[in-house]
C-alpha positions as CSV (number, residue, x, y, z in Angstrom):
1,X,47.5,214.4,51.3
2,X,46.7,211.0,50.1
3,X,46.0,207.4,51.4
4,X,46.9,205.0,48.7
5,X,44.9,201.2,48.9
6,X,46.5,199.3,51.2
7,X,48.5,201.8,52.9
8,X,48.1,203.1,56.6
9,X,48.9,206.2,57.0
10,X,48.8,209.6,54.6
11,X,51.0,210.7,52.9
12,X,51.8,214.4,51.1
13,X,50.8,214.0,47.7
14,X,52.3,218.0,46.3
15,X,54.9,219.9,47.7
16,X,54.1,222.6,50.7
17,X,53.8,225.9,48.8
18,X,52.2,224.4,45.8
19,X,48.7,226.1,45.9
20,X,49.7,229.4,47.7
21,X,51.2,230.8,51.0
22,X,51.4,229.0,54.2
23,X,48.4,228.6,56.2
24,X,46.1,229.0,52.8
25,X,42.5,227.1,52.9
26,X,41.9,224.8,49.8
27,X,37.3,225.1,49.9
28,X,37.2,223.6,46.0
29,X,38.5,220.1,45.3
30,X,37.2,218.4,41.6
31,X,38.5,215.4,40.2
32,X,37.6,215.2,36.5
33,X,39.1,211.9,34.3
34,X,43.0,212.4,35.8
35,X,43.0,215.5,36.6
36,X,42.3,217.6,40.4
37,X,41.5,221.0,39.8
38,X,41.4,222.9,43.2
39,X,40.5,226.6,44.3
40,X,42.4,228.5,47.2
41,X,40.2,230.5,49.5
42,X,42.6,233.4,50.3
43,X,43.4,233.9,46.8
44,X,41.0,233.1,44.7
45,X,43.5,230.7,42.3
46,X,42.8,227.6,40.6
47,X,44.8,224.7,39.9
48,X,45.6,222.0,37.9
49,X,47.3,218.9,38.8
50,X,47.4,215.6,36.5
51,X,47.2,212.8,38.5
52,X,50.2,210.7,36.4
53,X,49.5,206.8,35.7
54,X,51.4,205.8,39.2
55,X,49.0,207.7,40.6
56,X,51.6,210.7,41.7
57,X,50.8,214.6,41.0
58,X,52.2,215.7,37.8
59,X,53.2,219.4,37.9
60,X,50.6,222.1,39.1
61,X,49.6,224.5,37.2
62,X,47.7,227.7,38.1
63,X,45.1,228.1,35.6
64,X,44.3,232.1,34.5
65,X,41.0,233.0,35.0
């Protein structure tokens, strides 16, 4: 979820499903350059997701560990 300047009001910024099953914690959230890189709790899985130059999430990836 984001809050783009200006706006007022959130707004999903990855699709549901994206980082794991339903109901899945995200505890690790890191934003390096344009990049997020963020850990599931239940799982134990990383991901990447480019931020893209409008500001939208490019694809994410999970990265192997």
């Amino acid at each position: 979820v984001r809050l783009r300047p200006g706006a007022r009001e959130l707004e999903l910024w990855t699709t549901p499903g994206a980082f794991g099953p339903k109901g899945g914690a995200l505890d690790g959230i890191a934003v390096l350059k344009s990049t997020v890189y963020v850990n599931a709790f239940a799982t134990g899985k990383l991901y990447r997701v480019p931020i893209e130059a409008d500001g939208s999430p490019g694809s994410v990836v999970e990265l192997k560990l």
